[in-house]
C-alpha positions, 0 to 999 in steps of 0.5 A: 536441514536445507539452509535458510534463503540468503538475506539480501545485503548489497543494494540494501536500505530498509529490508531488501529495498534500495537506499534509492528507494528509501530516498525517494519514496518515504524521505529515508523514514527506516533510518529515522527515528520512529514519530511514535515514542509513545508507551502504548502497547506493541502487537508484533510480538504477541503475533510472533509468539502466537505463531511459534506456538503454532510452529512448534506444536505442528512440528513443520517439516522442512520446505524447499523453494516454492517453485515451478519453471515461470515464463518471462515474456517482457522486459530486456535480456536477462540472466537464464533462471534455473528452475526450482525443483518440485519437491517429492510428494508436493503437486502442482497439478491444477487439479489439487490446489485451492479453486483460483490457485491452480497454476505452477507457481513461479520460483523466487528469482532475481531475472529483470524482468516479470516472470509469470506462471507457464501456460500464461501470457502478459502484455504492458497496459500503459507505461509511465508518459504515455499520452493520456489527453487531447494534445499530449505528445508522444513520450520523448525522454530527451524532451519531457516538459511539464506541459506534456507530463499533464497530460501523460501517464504519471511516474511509479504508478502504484493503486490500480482500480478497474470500473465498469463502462457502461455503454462501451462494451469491452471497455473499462475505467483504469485509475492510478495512483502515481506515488512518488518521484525519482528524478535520477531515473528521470532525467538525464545529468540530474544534480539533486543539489541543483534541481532546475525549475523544469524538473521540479514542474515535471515531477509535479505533473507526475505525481497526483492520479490518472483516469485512463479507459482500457480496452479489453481483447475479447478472447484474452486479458490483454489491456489497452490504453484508449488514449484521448478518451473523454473520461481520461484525466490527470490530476496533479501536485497543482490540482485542486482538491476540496476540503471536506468534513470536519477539517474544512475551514479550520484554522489548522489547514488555513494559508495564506494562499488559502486563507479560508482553508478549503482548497488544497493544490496536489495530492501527494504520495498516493500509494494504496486506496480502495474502490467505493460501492458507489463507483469512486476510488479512494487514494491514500496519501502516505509519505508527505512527510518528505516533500516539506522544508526547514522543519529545524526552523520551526521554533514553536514548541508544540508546533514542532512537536506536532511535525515531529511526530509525523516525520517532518524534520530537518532543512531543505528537502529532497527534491528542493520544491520549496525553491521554487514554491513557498508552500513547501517551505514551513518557515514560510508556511507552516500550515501547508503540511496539515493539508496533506495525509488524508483520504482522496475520494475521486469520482472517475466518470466526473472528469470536471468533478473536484476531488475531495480529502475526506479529513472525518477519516483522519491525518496520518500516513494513509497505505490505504482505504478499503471499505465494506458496508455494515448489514444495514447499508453504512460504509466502514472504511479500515485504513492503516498507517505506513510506519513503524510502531503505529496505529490501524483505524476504521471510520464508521458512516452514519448515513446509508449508501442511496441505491440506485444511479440517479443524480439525487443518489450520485449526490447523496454517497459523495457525503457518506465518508463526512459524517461518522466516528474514527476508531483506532484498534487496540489488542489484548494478548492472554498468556502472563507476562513472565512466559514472554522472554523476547525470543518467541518461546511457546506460553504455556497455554498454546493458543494463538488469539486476541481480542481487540477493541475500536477506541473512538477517537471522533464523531462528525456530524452534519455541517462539519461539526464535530465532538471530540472522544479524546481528553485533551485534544479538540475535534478538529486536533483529532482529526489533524493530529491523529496520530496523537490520539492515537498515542492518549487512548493507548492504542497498540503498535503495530509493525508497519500497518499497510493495506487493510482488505475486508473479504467481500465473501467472509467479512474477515478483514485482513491487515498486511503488517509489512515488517519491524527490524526494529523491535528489541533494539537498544531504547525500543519497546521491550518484550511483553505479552504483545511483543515475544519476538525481537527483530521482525524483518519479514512480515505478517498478515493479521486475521480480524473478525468484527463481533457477530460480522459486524462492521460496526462492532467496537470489539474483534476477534485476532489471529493470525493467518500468515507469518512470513519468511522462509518457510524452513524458520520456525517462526513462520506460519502459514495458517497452519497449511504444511510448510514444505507445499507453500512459496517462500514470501516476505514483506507483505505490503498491498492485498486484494481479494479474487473471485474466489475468496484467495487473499492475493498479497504484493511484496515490499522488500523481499529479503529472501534473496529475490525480487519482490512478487504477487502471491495467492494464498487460499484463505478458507476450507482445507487449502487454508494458508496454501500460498503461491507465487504468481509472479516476480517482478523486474530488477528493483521494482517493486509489485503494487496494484493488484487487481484479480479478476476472473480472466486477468490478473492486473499489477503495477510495476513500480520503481524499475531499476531502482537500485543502488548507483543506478541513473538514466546514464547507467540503468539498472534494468532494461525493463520494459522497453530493452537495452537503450531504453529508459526505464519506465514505470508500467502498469501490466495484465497477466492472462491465460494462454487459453482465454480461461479463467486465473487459476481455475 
């Protein structure tokens, strides 16, 4: 038997992340205490054991690497990767793979750079502080300013949505989450003890959106940037953002510069969001948590209490903005904290519009926002929250998408996501509780389902009122505090609940559950029938199947359809496709849907011993659970995005040459730009060499 991929062990935070990523991007939240100490149910293992049910009952036979040669085009000098070879009986003929997956697929590799199948091509979209607006300069990394970053790209770009430009044919609307900071990889000589006023500014205008138009080549999937377009914007930590729903005005996201509660200043921490039927984007904020100070100071019991659970803890923050701006200092104002972690909705054809934090679809660590429309019209938004041993969620409207393109219409769909219920998924397992021994062994009746059931949490109605579904807790505590109403209606902890996709041609939800490495540790949740298997590091992607197909049901069907890992483990499952014809995946993050119907999933975290990548699988007739790695990514960087389209496969490149000791000084990568050049951020389309169709 082949041995199992190496887990990665230098460079190491959580999983196969870095600790400077860690550090950076969630405020070292993996080596924290987890916010839900709650005794609601765990689901992980009720996946886990399903799945060794399955594993056992197939008899899986062992696997090799997944691995066709790829072809690395950008990105500075890196070390030859020797390509894996293909297995005896396994093709990688075009002709054999699911419709979408007919491409060699890439082997795992740890080459600096981004390695894409052969017979592809790629290109860089736009890089981090390329000039976007009228009067934005050239990008010089010895003379950034503030000034110029507003109206630059922003840093560690990670959503991307592609819309439609009428009237300007071959040209489309990017927009751009830009999650997080690093301001070591940023800057030159930078003392995080002692940030500098002008730091702190340019951190604050990299952070927040952008909206760039791209064109298109005609006859390939190249991407560029049309800079000074009169669509292109930024908004910003210091942007303004409108309170909407039924938070607006309350008394619990009221400052003293704010003292009627309706205006925000920034967005942060966007990570994934989600494209509306009607033509906005919506944006998740997720780690806010780090941004705020001197939560020690708070003495209020029940205060301290609220920010606890959503990982607001400890003295002086990471970047020290409460230095220079008092809204991010708790002992001065403690509401400021509130104002963050929901749902950004965004109209990209309005550059003067305010955007709006939807508060009817709750406060929490928000991966993402995907909706769907029930079958009489009504959007359903699923979201997930972004930690260990929380919740997933969906928020049911009341009122019907206008048709049509008329302002009357356009006004109307901006109030869809204010009034409607927020539910929170608990799941049921079916086997006893003495056939759970905590290490995933088979139940005795071999079956591999749940059901589960949406626990209303809220309803908003017209005018911002509100009637709360939760004893105890207020409308307006729900909506600020949903985590907490989470924990009293007994919902189901889940292993990191990130991106959430309904399938456009099915309408199966998908639900990507990065990874849990803390499940069965001394004082967690024991194993039950929700939790057979301890130690969850790789992932897995849970199938969801609203009753009868409708959005709006209050009850589901689960199984599951991806266990991650290496494909040799017994306990991983690739829905029920032969182990030995599949790629090696781990930590399963963001997703998204091609033409086709293929699930496609970016990774967070490999621990298989390579970069993190994009994967196709196909999720429906004889091909189902057949998964293939497009690509991998550059030295440290992370895959998010994505989009797949029919000709052009787009992904950001977050965090490049985040590793460990890494600075400006002493890069880790020489991506994308090549040795003596910084590190940046991008965003990159992949196309065929011959104009046709992605993995046709």
């Amino acid at each position: 038997m082949r041995t199992l991929l190496p887990i990665i062990t230098s460079h190491q935070g959580s999983g196969g992340r870095s600790a400077l990523t860690c550090r950076f991007r969630c405020g070292d939240a993996c080596f924290q205490e987890a916010p839900n100490t709650s005794e609601n149910d765990y689901v992980g293992d009720v996946i886990a054991g399903a799945l060794s049910r399955r594993s056992m009952m197939r008899a899986a036979a062992v696997v090799t690497v997944a691995a066709a040669a790829g072809t690395a085009v950008i990105g500075g000098p890196a070390a030859p990767q020797a390509a894996a070879a293909v297995p005896a009986g396994r093709s990688h003929g075009r002709d054999k793979a699911a419709r979408g997956l007919r491409f060699a697929p890439v082997a795992p590799n740890t080459a600096d750079t981004v390695t894409i199948p052969a017979g592809y091509e790629q290109n860089v979209v736009i890089r981090w502080g390329e000039p976007i607006l009228r009067g934005a300069p050239a990008f010089d990394a010895d003379r950034q300013s503030a000034k110029a970053q507003a109206g630059q790209f922003g840093y560690n770009n990670d959503f991307l949505s592609l819309l439609p430009l009428r009237r300007e044919h071959g040209r489309q609307v990017l927009v751009a989450n830009h999650e997080y900071t690093d301001e070591i990889l940023m800057f030159k000589g930078y003392d995080p003890a002692n940030p500098t006023r002008e730091q702190v500014e340019i951190a604050w205008a990299a952070h927040g959106l952008s909206v760039v138009v791209v064109e298109g080549e005609r006859r390939s999937g190249k991407l560029r940037a049309v800079s000074r377009h009169q669509l292109n914007r930024r908004l910003t930590a210091t942007s303004p953002f409108r309170l909407s729903g039924p938070v607006r005005g309350s008394e619990l996201v009221r400052t003293k510069a704010d003292p009627r509660g309706t205006t925000v200043l920034g967005t942060l921490n966007n990570c994934s969001g989600g494209t509306t039927p009607w033509g906005t984007t919506l944006h998740g904020e997720e780690n806010f948590n780090q941004y705020f100070a001197n939560a020690e100071k708070v003495t209020d019991p029940e205060r301290a209490a609220r920010l606890k659970r959503y990982g607001v803890v400890g003295g002086a923050s990471e970047r020290k903005w409460e230095r220079f701006d008092d809204r991010f200092d708790l002992a001065k104002e403690p509401n400021e904290a509130n104002r963050f972690g929901w749902v950004v909705e965004l109209d990209p054809y309005d550059p003067d519009s305010t955007p709006r934090k939807r508060t009817a679809l709750g406060r929490f660590k928000h991966e993402a926002a995907q909706p769907r429309l029930t079958h009489d019209g009504r959007p359903v938004v699923y979201m997930g929250d972004d930690e260990k041993f929380d919740y997933f969620y969906k928020f049911v409207s009341s009122k019907r998408v206008a048709k049509g393109t008329s302002r009357a219409a356009h006004e109307h769909n901006l109030t869809l996501l204010d009034e409607g219920t927020l539910y929170v998924a608990k799941l049921t397992g079916d086997s006893p509780a003495d056939e759970i021994d905590g290490k995933g062994t088979l139940p005795a009746d071999g079956e591999f389902d749940g059901s589960g059931t949406w626990i209303p949490l809220a309803t908003a109605g017209p005018g911002g009122k509100a009637v709360s579904h939760v004893d105890g807790m207020t409308a307006e505590e729900v909506y600020v505090f949903t985590r907490f109403a989470g924990d009293k209606v007994g919902a189901t902890k889940m292993d990191r609940p990130e991106d959430i996709e309904p399938s456009p041609h099915t309408g199966k939800v998908y639900v990507a559950l990065t990874n849990n490495s803390d499940r069965g540790k001394a004082g967690k949740a024991g194993a039950d029938e929700a939790n057979p298997r301890n130690l969850n590091k790789h992932g897995q992607i849970l199938e969801l199947t609203e009753r009868r197909d409708r959005a709006e049901a209050t009850t589901f069907a689960w199984s599951l359809f991806l266990v991650a890992g290496d494909p040799e483990d017994p306990s991983t499952y690739f829905a029920g496709f032969p182990k030995d014809r599949v790629s090696p995946i781990s930590c399963p993050d963001n997703v998204a849907f091609d033409p086709h119907g293929n699930l496609w999933i970016s990774t967070d975290g490999n621990q298989l011993g390579s970069h993190d990548g994009l994967f196709g699988v196909a999720t429906r007739g004889e091909r189902r659970g057949e998964l293939k790695q497009f690509l991998t990514m550059p030295t440290g960087a992370e895959t998010c995005g994505p989009l797949v389209q029919d000709r052009r496969v787009l992904v950001a490149v977050q965090h490049p040459g985040e590793v460990d000791g890494a600075s400006v000084e002493k890069p880790a990568s020489a991506w994308p730009d090549g040795p003596g050049r910084i590190v940046r951020p991008s965003v990159v389309s992949v196309w065929r060499e011959d104009g046709c169709d992605i993995g046709v």
